[in-house]
PDB file of N, CA, C and O in Angstrom, chain B, residues numbered from 101:
ATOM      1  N   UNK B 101     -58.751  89.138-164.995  1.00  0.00           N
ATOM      2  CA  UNK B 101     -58.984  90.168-165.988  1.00  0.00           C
ATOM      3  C   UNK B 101     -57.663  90.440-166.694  1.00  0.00           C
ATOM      4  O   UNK B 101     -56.545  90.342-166.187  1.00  0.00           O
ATOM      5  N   UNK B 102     -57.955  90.792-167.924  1.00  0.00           N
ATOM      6  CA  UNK B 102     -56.359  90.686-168.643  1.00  0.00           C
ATOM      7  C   UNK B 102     -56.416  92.269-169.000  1.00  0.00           C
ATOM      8  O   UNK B 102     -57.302  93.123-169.044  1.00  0.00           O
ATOM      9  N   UNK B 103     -54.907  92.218-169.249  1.00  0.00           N
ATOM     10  CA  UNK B 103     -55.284  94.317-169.530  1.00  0.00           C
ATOM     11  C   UNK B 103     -55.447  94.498-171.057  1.00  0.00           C
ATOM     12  O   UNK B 103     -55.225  95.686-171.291  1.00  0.00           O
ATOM     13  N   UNK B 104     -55.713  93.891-172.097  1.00  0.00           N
ATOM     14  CA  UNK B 104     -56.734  94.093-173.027  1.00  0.00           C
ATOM     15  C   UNK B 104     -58.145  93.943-172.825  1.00  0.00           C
ATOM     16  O   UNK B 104     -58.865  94.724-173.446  1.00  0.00           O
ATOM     17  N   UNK B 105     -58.685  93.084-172.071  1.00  0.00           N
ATOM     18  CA  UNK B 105     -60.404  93.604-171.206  1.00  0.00           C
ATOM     19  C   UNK B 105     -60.318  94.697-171.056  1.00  0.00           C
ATOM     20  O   UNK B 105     -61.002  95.251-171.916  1.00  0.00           O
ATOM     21  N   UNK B 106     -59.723  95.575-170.256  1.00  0.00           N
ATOM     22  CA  UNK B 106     -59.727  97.004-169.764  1.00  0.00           C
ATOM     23  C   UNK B 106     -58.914  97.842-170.536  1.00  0.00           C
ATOM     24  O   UNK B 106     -58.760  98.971-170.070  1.00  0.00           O
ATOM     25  N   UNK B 107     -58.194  97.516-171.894  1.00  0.00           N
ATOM     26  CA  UNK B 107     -57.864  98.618-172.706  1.00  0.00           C
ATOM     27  C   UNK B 107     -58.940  98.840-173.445  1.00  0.00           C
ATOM     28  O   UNK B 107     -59.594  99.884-173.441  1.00  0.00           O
ATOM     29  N   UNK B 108     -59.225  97.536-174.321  1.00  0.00           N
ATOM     30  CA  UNK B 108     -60.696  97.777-174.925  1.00  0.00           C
ATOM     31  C   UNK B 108     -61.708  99.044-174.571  1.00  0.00           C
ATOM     32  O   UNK B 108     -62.049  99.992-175.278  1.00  0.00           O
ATOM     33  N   UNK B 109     -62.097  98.660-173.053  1.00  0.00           N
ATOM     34  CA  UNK B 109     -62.939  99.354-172.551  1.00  0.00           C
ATOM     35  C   UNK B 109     -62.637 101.052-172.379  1.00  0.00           C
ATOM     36  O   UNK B 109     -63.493 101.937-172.375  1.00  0.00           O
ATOM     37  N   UNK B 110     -60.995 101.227-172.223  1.00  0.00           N
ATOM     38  CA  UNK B 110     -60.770 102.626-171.875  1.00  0.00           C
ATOM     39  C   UNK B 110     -60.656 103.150-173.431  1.00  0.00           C
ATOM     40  O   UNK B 110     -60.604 104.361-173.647  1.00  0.00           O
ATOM     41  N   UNK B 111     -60.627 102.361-174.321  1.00  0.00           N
ATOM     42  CA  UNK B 111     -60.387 103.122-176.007  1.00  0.00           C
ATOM     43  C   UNK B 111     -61.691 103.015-176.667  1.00  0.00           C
ATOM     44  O   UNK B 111     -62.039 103.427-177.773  1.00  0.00           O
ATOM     45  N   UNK B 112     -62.188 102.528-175.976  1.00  0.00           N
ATOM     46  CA  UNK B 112     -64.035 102.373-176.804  1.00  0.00           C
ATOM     47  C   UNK B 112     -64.515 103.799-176.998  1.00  0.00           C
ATOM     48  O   UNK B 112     -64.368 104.607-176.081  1.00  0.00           O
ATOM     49  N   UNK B 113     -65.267 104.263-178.519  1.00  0.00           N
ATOM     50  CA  UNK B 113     -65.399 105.092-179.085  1.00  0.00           C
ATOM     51  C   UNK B 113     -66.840 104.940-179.651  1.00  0.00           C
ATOM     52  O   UNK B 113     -67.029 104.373-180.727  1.00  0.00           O
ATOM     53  N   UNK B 114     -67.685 105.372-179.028  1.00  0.00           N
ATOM     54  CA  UNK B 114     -67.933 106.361-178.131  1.00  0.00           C
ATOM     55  C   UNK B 114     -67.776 106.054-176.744  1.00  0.00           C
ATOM     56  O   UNK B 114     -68.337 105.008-176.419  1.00  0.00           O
ATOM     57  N   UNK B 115     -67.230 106.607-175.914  1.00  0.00           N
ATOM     58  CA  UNK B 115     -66.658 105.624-174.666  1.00  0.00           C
ATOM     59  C   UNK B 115     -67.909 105.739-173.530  1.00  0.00           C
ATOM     60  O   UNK B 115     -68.667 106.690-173.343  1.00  0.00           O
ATOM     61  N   UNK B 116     -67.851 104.358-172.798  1.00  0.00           N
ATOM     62  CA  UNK B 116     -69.263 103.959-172.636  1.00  0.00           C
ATOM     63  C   UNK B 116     -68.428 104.094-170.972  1.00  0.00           C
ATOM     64  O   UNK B 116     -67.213 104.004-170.796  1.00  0.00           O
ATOM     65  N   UNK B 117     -69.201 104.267-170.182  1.00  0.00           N
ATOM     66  CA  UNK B 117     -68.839 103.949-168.706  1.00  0.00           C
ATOM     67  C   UNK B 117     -69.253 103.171-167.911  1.00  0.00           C
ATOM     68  O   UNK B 117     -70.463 102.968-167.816  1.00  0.00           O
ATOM     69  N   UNK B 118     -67.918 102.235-166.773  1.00  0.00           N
ATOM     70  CA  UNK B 118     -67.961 101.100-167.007  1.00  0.00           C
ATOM     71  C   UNK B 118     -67.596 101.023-165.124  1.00  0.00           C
ATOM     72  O   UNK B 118     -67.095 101.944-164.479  1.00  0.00           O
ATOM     73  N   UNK B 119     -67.985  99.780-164.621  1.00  0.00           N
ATOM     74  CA  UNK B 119     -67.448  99.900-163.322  1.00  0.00           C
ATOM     75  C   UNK B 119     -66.579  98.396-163.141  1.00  0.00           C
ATOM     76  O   UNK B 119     -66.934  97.345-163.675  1.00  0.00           O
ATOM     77  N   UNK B 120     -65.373  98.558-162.268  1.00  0.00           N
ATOM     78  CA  UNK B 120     -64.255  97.748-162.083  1.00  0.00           C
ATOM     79  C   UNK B 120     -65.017  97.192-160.858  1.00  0.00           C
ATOM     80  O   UNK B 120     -65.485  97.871-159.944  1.00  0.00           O
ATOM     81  N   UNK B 121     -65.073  95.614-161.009  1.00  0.00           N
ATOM     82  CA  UNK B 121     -65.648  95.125-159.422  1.00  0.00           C
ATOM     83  C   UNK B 121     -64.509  94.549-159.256  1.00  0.00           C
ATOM     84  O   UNK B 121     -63.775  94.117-160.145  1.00  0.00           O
ATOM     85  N   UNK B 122     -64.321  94.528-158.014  1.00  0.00           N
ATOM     86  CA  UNK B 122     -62.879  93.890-157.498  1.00  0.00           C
ATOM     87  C   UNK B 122     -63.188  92.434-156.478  1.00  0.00           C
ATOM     88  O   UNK B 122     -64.248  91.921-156.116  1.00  0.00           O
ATOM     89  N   UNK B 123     -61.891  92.103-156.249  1.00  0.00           N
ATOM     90  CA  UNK B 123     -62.146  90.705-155.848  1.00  0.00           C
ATOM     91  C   UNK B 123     -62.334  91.248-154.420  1.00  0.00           C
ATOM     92  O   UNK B 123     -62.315  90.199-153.776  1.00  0.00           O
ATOM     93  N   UNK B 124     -62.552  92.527-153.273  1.00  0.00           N
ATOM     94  CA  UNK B 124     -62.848  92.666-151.763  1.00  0.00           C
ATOM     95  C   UNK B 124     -64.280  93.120-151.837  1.00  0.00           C
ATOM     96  O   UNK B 124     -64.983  93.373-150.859  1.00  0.00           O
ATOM     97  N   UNK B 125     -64.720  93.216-153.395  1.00  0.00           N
ATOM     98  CA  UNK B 125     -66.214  93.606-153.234  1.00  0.00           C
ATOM     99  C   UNK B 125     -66.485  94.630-153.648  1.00  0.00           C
ATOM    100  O   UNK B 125     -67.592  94.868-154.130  1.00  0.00           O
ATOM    101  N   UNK B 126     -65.487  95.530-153.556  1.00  0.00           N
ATOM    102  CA  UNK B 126     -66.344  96.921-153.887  1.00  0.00           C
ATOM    103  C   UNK B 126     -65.200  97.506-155.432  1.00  0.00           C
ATOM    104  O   UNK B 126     -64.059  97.341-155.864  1.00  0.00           O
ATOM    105  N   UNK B 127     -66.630  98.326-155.802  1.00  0.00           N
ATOM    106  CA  UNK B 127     -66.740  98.787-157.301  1.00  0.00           C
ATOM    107  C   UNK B 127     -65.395  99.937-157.355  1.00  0.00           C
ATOM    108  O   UNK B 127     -64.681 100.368-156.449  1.00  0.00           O
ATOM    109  N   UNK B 128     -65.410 100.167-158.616  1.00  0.00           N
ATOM    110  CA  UNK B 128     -64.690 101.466-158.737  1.00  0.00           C
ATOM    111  C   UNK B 128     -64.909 101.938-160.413  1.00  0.00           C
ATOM    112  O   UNK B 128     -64.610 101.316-161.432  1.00  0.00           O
ATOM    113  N   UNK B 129     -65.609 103.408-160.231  1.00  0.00           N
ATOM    114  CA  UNK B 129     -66.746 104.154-161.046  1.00  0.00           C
ATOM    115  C   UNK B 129     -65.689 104.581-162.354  1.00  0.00           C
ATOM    116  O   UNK B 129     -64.837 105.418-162.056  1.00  0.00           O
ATOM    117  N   UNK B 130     -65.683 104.147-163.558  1.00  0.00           N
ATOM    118  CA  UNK B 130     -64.881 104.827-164.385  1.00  0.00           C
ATOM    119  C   UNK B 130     -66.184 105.635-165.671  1.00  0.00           C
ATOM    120  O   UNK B 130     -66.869 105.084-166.533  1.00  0.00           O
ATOM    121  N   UNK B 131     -66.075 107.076-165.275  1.00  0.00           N
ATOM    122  CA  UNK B 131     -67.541 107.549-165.664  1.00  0.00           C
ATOM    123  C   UNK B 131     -67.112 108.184-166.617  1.00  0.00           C
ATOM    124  O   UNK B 131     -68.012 108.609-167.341  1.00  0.00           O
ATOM    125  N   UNK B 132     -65.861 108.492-167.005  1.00  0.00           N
ATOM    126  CA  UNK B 132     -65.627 109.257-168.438  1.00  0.00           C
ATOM    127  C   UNK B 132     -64.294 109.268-169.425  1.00  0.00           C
ATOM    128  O   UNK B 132     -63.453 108.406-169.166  1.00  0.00           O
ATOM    129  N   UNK B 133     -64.082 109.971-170.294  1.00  0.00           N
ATOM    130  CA  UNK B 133     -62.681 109.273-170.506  1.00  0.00           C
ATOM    131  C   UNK B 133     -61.642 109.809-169.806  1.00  0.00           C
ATOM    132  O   UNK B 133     -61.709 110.399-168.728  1.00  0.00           O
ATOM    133  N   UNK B 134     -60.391 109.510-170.663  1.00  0.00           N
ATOM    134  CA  UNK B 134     -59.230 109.924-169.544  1.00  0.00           C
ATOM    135  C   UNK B 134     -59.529 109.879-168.307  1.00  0.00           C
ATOM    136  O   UNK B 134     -59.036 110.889-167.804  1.00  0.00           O
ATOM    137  N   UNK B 135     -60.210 109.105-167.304  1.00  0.00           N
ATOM    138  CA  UNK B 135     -60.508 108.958-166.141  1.00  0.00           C
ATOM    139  C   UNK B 135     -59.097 108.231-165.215  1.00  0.00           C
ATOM    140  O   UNK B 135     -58.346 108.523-164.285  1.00  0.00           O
ATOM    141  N   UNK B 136     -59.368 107.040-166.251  1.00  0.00           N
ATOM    142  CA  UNK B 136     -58.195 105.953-166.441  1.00  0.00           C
ATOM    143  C   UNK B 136     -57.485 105.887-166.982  1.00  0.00           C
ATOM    144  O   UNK B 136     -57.559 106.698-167.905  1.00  0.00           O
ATOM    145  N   UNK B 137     -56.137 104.945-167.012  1.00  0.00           N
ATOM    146  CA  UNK B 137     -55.015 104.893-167.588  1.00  0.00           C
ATOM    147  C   UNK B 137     -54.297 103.489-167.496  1.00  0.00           C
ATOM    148  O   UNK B 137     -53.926 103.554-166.324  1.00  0.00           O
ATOM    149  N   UNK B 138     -53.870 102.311-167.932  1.00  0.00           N
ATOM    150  CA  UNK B 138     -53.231 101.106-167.695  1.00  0.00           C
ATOM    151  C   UNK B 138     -51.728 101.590-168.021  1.00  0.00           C
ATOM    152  O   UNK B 138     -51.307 102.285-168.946  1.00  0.00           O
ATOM    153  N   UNK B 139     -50.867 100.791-166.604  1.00  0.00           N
ATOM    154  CA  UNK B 139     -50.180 100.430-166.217  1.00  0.00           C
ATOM    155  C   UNK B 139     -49.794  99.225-167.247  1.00  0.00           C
ATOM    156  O   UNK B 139     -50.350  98.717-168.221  1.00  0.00           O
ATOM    157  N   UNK B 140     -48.423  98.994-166.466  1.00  0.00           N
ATOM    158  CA  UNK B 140     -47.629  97.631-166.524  1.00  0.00           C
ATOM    159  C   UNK B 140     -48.833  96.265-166.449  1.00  0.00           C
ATOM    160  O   UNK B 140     -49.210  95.493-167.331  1.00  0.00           O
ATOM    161  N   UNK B 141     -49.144  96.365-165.237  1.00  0.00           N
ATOM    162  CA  UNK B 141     -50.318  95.014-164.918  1.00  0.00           C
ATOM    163  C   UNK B 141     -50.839  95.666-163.720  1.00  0.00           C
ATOM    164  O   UNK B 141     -50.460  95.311-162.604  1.00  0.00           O
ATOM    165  N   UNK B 142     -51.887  96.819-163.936  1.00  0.00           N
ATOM    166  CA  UNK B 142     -52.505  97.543-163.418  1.00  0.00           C
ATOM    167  C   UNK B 142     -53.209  98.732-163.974  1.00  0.00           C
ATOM    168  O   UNK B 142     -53.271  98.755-165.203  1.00  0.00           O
ATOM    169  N   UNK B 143     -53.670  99.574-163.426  1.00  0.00           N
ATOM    170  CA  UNK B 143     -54.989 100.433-163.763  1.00  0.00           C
ATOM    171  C   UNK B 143     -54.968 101.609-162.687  1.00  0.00           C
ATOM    172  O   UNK B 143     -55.542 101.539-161.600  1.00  0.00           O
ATOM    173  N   UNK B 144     -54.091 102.905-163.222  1.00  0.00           N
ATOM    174  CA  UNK B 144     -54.318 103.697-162.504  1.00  0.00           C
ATOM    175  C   UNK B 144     -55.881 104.379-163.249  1.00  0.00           C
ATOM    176  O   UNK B 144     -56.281 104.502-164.407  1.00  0.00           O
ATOM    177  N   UNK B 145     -56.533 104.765-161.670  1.00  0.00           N
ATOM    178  CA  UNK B 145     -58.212 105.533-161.791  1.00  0.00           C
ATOM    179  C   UNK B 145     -58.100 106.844-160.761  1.00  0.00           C
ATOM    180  O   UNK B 145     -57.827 106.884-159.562  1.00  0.00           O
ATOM    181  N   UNK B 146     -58.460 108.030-161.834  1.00  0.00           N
ATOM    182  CA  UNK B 146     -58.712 108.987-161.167  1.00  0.00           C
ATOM    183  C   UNK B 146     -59.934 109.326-160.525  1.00  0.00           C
ATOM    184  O   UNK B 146     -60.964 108.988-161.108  1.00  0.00           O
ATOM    185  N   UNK B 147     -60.052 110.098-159.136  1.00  0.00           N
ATOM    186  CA  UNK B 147     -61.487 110.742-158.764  1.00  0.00           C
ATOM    187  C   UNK B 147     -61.313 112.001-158.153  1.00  0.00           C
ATOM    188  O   UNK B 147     -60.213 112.252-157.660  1.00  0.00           O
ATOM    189  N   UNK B 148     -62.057 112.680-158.115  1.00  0.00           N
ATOM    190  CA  UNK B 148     -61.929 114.110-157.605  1.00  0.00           C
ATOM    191  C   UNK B 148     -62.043 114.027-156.011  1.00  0.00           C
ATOM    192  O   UNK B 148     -63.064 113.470-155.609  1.00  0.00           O
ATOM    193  N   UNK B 149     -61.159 114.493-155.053  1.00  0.00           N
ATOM    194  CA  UNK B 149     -61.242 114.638-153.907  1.00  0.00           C
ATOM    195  C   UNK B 149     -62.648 115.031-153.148  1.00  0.00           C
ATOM    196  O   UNK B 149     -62.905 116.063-153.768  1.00  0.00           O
ATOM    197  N   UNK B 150     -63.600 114.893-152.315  1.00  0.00           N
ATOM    198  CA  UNK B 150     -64.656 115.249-151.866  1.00  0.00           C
ATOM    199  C   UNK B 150     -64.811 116.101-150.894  1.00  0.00           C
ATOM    200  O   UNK B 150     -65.806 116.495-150.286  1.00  0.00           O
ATOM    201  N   UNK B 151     -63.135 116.455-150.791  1.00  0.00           N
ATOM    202  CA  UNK B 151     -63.439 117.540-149.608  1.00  0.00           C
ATOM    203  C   UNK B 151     -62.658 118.895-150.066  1.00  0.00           C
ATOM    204  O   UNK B 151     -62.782 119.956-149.454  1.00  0.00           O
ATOM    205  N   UNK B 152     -61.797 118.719-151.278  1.00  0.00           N
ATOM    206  CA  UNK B 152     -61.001 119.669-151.624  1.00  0.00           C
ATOM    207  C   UNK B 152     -61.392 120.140-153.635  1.00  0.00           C
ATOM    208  O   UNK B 152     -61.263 119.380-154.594  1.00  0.00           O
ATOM    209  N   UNK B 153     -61.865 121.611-153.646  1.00  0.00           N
ATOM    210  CA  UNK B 153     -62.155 121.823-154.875  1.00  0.00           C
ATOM    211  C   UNK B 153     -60.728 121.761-156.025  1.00  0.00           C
ATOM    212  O   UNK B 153     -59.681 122.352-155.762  1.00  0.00           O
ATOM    213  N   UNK B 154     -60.914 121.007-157.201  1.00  0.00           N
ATOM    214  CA  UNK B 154     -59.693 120.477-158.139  1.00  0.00           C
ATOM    215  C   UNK B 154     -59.067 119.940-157.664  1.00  0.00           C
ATOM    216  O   UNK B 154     -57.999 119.882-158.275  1.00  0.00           O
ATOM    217  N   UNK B 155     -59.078 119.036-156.160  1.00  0.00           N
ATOM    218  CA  UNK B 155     -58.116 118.058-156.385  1.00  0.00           C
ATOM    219  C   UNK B 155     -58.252 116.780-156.718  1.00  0.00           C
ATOM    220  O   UNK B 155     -59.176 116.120-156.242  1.00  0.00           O
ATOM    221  N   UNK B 156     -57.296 116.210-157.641  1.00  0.00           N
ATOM    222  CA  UNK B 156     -57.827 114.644-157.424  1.00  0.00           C
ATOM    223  C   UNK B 156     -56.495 113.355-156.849  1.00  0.00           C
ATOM    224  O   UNK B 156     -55.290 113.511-156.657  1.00  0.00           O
ATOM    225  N   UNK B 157     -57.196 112.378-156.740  1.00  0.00           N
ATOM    226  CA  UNK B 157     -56.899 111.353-156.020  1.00  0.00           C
ATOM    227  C   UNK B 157     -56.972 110.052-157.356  1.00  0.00           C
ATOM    228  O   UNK B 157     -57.529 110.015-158.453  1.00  0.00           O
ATOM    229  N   UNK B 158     -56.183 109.175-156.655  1.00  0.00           N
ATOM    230  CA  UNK B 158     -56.072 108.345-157.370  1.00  0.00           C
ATOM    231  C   UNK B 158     -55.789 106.343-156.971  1.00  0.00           C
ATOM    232  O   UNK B 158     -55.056 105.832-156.126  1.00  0.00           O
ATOM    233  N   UNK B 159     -56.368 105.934-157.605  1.00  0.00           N
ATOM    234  CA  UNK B 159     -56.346 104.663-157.211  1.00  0.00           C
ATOM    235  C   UNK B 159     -55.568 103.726-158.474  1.00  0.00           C
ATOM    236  O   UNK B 159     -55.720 103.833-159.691  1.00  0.00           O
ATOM    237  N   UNK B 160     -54.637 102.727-157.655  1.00  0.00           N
ATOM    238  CA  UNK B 160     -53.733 101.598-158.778  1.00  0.00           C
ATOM    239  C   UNK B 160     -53.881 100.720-158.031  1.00  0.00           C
ATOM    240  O   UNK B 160     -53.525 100.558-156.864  1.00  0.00           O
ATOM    241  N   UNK B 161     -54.792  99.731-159.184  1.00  0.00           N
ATOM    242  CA  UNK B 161     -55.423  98.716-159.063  1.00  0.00           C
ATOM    243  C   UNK B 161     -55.052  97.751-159.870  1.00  0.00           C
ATOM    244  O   UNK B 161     -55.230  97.900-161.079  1.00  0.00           O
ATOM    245  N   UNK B 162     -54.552  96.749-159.440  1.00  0.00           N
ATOM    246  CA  UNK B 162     -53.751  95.065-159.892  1.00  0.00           C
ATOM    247  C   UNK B 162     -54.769  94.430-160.537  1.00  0.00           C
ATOM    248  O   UNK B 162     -55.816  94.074-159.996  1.00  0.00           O
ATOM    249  N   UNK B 163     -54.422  94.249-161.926  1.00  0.00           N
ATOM    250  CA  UNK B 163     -55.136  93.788-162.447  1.00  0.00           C
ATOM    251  C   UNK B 163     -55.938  91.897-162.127  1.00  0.00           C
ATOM    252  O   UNK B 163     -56.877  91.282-162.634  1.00  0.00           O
ATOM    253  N   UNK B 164     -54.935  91.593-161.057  1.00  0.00           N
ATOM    254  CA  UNK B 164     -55.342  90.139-160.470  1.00  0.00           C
ATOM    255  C   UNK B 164     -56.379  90.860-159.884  1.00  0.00           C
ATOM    256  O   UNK B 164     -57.203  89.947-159.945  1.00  0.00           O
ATOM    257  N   UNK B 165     -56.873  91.597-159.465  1.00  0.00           N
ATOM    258  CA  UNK B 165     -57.857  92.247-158.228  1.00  0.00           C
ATOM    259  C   UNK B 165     -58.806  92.385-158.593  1.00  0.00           C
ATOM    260  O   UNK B 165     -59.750  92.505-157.812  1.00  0.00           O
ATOM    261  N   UNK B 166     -59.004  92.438-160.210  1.00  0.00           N
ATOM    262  CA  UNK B 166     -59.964  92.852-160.900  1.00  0.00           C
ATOM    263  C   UNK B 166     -61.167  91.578-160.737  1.00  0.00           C
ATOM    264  O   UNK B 166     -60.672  90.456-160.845  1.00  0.00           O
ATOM    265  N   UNK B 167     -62.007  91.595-160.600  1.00  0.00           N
ATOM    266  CA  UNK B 167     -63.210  90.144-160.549  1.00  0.00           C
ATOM    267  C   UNK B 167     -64.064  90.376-161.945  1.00  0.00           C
ATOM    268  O   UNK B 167     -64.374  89.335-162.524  1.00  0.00           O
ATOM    269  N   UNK B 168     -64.407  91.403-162.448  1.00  0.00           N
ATOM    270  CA  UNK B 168     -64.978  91.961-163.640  1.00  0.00           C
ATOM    271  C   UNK B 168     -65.375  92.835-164.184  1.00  0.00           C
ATOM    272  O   UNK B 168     -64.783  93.826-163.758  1.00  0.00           O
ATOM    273  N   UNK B 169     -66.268  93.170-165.134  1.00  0.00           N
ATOM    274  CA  UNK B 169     -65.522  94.644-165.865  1.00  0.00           C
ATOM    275  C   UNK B 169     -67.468  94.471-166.545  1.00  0.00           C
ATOM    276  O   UNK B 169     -68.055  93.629-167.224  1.00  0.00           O
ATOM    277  N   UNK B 170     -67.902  95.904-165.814  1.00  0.00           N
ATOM    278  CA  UNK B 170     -69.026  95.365-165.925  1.00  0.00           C
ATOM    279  C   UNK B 170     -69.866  97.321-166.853  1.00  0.00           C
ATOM    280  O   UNK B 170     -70.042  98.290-166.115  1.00  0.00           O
ATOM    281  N   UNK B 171     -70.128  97.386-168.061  1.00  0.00           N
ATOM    282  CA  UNK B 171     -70.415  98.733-168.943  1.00  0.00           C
ATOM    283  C   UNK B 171     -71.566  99.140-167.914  1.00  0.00           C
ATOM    284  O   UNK B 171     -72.162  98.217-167.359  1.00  0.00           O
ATOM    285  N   UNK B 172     -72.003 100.767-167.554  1.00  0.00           N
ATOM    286  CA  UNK B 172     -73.316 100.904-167.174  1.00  0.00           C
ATOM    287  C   UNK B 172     -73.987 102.503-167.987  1.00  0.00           C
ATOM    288  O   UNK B 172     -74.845 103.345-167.720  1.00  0.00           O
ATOM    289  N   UNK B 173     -73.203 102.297-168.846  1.00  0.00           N
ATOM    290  CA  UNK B 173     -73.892 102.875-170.067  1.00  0.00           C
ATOM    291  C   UNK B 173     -74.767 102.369-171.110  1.00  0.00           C
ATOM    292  O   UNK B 173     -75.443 103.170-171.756  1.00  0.00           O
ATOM    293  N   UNK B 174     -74.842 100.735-171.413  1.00  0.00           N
ATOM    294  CA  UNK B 174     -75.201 100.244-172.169  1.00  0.00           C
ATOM    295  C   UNK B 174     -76.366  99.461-171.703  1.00  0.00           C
ATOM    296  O   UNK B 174     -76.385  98.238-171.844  1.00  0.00           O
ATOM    297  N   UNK B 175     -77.252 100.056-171.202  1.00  0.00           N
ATOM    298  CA  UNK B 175     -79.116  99.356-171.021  1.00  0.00           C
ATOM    299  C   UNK B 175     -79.443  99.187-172.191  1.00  0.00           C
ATOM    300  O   UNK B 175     -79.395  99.883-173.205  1.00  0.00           O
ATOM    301  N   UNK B 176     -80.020  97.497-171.788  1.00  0.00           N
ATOM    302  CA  UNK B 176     -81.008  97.126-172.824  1.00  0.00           C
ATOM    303  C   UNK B 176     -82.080  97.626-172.241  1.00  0.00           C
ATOM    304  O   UNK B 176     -82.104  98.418-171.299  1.00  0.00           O
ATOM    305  N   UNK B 177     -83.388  96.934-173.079  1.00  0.00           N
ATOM    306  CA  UNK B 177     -84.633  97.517-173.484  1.00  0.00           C
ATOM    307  C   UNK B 177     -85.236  96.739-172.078  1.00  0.00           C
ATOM    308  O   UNK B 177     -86.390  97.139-171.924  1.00  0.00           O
ATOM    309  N   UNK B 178     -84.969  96.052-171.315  1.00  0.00           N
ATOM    310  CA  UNK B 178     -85.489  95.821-169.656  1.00  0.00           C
ATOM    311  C   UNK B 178     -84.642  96.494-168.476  1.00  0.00           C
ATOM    312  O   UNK B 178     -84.738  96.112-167.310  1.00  0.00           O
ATOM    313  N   UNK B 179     -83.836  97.493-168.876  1.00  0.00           N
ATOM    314  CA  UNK B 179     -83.132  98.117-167.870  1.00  0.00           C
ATOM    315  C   UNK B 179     -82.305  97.391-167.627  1.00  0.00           C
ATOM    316  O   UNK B 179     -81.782  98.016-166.704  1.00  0.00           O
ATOM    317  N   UNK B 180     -81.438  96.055-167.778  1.00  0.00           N
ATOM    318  CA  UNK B 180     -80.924  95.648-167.184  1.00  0.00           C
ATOM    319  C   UNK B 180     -79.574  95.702-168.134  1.00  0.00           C
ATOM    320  O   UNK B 180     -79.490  95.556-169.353  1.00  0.00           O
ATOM    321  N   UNK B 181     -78.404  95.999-167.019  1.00  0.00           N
ATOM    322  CA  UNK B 181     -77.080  96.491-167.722  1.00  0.00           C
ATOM    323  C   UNK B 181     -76.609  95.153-169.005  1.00  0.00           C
ATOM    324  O   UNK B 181     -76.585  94.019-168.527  1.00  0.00           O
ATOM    325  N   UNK B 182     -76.264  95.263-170.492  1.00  0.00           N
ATOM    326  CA  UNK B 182     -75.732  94.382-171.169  1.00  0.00           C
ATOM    327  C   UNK B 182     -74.461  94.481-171.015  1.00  0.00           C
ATOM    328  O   UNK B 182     -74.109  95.614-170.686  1.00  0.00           O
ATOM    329  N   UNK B 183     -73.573  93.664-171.136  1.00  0.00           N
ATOM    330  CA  UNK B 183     -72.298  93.511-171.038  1.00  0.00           C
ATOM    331  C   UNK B 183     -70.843  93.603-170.347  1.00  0.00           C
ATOM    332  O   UNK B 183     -69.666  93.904-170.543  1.00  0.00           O
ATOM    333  N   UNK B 184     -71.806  93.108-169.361  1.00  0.00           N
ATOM    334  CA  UNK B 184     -70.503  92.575-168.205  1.00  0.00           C
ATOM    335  C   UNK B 184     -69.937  91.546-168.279  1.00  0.00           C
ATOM    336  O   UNK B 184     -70.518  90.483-168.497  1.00  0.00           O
ATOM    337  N   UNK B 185     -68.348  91.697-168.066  1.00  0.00           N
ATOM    338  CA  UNK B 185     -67.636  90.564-168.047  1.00  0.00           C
ATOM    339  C   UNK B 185     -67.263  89.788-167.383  1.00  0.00           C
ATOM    340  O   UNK B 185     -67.510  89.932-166.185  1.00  0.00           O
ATOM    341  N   UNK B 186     -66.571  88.717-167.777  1.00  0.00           N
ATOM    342  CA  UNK B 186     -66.166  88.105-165.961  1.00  0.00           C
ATOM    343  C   UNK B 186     -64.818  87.957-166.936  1.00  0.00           C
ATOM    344  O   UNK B 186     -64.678  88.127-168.147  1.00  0.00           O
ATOM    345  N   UNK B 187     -63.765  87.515-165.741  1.00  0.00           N
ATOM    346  CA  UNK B 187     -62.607  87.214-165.802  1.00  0.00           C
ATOM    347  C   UNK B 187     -62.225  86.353-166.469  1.00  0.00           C
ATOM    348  O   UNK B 187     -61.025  86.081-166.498  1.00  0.00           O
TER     349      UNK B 187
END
């Protein structure tokens, strides 16, 4: 994944929300803007703590790590998500 794939996606207007699949398997939810932020050759992602009210937490994620970059705002007309990417 290159970090214009994922600038694109964090400057898209009206900004669509999108999930980061990584190369150990598991997702990571980018559901609104300013959620995210790119790095050097990475992707800091914010989330709200689940056990503490206003706090948040944060994940920096290497953009080698990235496996693909997949919108889940954008259903077509069979439900099924359009425009996921691959690497």
């Amino acid at each position: 994944m290159t970090s214009e794939d994922v600038r694109s996606e964090l400057e898209k207007r009206p900004f669509v929300p999108f999930r980061l699949h990584l190369v150990s398997g598991h997702a990571v939810h980018v559901k609104m803007e300013r959620q995210a932020w790119m790095l050097q050759n990475a992707v800091m992602v914010f989330q709200p703590a689940a056990d503490s009210a206003g706090e948040m937490l944060y994940d920096v994620i290497a953009l080698r790590n990235i496996e693909r970059l997949e919108q889940v705002g954008n259903r077509g007309p069979t439900g099924e998500t359009e425009g996921a990417r691959n690497a």
